[in-house]
C-alpha positions in Angstrom: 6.3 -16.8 0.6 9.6 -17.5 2.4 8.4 -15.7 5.5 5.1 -17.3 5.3 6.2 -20.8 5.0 9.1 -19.9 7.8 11.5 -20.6 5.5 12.9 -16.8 6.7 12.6 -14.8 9.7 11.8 -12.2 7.8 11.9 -10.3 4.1 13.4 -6.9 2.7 11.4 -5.4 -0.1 11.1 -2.1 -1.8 7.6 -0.6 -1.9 7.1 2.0 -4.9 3.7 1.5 -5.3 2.7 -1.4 -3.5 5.5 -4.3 -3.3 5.8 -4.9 0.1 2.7 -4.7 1.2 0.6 -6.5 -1.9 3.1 -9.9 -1.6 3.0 -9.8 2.1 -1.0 -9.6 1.6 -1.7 -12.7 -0.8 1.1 -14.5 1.4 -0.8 -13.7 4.8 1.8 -11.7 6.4 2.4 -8.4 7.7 3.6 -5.6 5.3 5.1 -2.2 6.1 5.6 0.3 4.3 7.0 3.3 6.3 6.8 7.4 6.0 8.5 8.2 2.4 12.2 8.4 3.7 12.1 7.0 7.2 14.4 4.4 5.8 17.3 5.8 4.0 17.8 4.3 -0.1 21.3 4.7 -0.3 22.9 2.5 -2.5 20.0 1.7 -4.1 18.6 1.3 -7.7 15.9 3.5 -8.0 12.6 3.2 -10.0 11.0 6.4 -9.2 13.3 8.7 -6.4 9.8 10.0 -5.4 8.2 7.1 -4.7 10.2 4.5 -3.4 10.7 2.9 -0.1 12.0 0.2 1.7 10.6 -1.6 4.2 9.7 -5.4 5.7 7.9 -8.2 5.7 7.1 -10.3 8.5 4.9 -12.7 10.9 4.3 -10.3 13.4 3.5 -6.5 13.7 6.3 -6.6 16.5 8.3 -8.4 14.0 8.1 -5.6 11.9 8.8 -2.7 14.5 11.8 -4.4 15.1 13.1 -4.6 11.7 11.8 -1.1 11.1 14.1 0.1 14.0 17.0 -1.6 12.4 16.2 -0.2 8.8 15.6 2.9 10.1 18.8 3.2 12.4 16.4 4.9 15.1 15.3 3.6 18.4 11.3 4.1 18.3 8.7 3.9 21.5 5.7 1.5 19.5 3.7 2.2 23.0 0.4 0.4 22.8 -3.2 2.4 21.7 -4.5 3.9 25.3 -8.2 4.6 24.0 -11.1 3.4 21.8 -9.5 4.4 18.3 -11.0 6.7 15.5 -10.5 5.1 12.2 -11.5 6.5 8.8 -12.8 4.4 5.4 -13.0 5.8 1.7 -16.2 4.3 0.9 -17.4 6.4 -2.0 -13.9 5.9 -3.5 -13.8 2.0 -2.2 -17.3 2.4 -4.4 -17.4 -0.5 -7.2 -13.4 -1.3 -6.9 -13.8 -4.6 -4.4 -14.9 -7.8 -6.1 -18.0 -9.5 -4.3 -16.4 -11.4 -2.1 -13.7 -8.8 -0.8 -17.0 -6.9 -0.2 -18.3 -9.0 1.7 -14.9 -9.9 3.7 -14.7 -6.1 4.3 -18.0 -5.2 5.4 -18.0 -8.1 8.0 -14.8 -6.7 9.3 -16.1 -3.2 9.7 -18.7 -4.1 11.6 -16.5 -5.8 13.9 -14.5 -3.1 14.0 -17.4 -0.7 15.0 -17.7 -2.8 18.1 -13.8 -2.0 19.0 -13.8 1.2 17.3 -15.5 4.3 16.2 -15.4 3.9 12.3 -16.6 6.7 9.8 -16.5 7.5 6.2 -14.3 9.8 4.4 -14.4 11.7 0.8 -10.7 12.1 -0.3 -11.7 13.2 -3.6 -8.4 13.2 -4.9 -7.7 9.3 -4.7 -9.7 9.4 -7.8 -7.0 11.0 -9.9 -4.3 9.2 -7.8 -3.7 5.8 -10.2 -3.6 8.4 -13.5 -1.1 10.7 -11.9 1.3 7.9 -9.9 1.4 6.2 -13.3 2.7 9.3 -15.2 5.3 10.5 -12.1 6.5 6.5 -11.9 6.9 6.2 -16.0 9.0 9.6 -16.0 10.9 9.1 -13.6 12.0 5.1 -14.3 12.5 6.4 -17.8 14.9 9.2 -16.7 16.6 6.6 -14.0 17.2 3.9 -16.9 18.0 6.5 -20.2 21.2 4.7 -20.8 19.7 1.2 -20.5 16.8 2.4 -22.7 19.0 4.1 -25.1 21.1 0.9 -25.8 18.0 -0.7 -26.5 16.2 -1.9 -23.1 18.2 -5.7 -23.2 17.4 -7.8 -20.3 13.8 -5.5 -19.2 11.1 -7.9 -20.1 8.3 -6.5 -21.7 6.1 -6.1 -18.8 8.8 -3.6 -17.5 10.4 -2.0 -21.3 7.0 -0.9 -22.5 5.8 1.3 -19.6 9.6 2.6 -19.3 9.2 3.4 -22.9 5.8 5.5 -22.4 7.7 6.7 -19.5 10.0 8.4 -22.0 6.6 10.3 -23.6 5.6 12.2 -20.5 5.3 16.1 -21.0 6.8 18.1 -18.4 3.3 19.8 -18.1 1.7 16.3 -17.2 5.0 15.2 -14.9 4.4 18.7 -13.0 0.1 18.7 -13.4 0.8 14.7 -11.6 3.0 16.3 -9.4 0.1 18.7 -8.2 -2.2 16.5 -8.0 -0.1 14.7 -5.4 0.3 17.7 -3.1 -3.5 18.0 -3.2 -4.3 14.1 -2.0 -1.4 14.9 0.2 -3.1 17.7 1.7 -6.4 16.0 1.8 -5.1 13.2 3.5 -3.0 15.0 6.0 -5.9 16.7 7.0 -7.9 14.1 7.6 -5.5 12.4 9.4 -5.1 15.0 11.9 -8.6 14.0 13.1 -8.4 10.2 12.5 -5.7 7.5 14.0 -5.8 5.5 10.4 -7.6 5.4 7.1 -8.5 1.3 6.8 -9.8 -0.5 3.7 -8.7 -3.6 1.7 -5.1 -3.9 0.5 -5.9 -5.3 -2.7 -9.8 -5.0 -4.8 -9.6 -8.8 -5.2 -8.1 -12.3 -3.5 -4.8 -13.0 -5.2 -5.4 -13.7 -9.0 -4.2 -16.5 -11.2 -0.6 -16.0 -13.1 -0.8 -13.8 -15.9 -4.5 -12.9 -15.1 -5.2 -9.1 -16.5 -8.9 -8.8 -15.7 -11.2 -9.5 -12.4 -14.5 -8.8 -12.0 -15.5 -6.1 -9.5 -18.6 -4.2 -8.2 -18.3 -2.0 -11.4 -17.6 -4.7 -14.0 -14.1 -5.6 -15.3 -11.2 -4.1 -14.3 -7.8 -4.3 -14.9 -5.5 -6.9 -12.2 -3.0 -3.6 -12.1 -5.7 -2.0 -11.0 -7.7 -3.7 -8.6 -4.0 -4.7 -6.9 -1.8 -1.7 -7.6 -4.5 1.3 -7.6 -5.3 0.2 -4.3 -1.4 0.5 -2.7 -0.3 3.0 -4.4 -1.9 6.2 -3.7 -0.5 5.8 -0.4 3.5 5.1 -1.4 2.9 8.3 -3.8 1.9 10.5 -1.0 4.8 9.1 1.4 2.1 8.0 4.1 3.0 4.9 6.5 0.8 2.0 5.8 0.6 -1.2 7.1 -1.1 -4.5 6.0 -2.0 -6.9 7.8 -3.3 -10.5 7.6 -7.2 -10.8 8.6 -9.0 -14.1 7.8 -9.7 -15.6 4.6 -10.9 -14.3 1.0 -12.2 -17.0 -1.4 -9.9 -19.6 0.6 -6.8 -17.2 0.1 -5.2 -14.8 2.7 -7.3 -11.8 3.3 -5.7 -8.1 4.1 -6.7 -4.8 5.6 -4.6 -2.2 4.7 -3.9 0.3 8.0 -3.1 4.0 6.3 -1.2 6.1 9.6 -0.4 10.3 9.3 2.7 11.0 8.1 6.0 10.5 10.8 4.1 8.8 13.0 5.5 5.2 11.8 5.6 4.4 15.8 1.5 5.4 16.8 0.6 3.0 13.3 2.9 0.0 14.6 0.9 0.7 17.9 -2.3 0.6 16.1 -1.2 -2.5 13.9 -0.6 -4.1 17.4 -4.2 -3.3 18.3 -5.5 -4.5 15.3 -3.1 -8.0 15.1 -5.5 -10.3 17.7 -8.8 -9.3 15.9 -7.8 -10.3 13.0 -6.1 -13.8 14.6 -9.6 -14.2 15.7 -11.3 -13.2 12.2 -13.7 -15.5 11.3 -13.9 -14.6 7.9 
């Protein structure tokens, strides 16, 4: 809120499954998220050493190229996109996870974007399992980080954050190492399609920001968990390391709405390009 309100240039945050980019999102900034280890953690606490990542939060996609740079310690060529680009959505997976109105929001953005773009779905079969298997590698691995704290008791963790440490603590090696797998298989999936595609797009979060202490929307498919419908829509994307921007694009139920820009894996600069592209159609949303 501090870079939406200009209180701050900019924000630092760190993103293991979806904390830079889901604030940034109900705030109406830009989020980014960069390739798993493009910015290095030293010094840092971790919560899961797989998972995490650092990156900013901004008002500008240039904004956030520039910080990157900084984070980063590199010098990086953004360039500009130089052709009509080829974008790729998850519909059958995006099936029944999007309230109504982030439906709606979405579908009139694709069709704008089919205009601009050439836009075609995807199956990444794999996402399916991603929430189940990020869950278990996160859990383990916070639990491990924190032993000594969680030994002692957990003082200080509120709930929210003891009890899935705790369950963290009840992971079996075979499910650690059977999550593990399943990451190397969406990994591969989306690698490969990637190869073909300049970005996967779709909402960042199912719904428009939710109340405080909500823990159920309504989506396509019924009730769903806020975790859910916010986090299992980040995530599977911090878990497999991939660069992924989101970015402000009109309005969802009066709040900000965000489209979430997924890029191939080291190429931080083409998706900063591409978030460029994408910044002045969705200053001009309508929706």
């Amino acid at each position: 809120m501090a870079v939406a309100s200009r209180i701050g240039v900019a924000g630092l945050g760190s993103d293991t499954g979806g904390s830079v980019r889901i604030p940034a999102a109900f705030s109406g900034v830009v989020g980014f998220k960069p390739t798993y280890g493009a910015i290095p953690l030293a010094g840092a606490l971790h919560l899961s050493w797989t998972c995490d990542h650092a990156g900013p939060l901004t008002p500008t996609v240039d904004d956030a190229a520039l910080l990157f740079e900084v984070m980063a310690q590199r010098r990086t060529d953004h360039g500009h996109v130089a052709r009509r680009p080829r974008l790729a959505v998850p519909a059958a997976w995006l099936k029944g996870r999007l309230s109504a109105s982030m439906r709606a929001w979405f579908e009139g953005h694709l069709a704008a974007l089919r205009t601009q773009a050439d836009v075609f779905d995807v199956e990444v079969p794999e996402l399916f399992q991603a929430s189940a298997a990020y869950t278990a590698i996160v859990r383990a691995e916070a639990a491990y980080v924190h032993r000594v704290a969680l030994a002692a008791g957990g003082e200080g963790f509120s709930p929210g954050v003891l009890t899935p440490m705790l369950a963290g603590q009840s992971v079996t090696l075979p499910d650690y190492l059977d999550a593990m797998a399943q990451r190397e298989r969406l990994r591969a999936q989306l690698d490969a399609i990637l190869r073909d595609y300049d970005a996967l797009v779709l909402p960042t979060t199912g719904v428009s920001a939710p109340r405080r202490g909500q823990t159920e929307v309504q989506v396509e498919s019924g009730t769903m968990t806020t975790r859910e419908a916010v986090l299992g829509m980040t995530a599977p994307f911090s878990y497999v390391g991939l660069p992924t921007l989101s970015l402000p694009y009109g309005r969802v139920d009066g709040l900000p709405g965000s489209l979430q820009v997924v890029g191939a894996r080291d190429q931080d600069a083409a998706l900063l390009a591409l978030g460029r592209w994408f910044e002045p159609l969705g200053a001009r949303s309508p929706v």
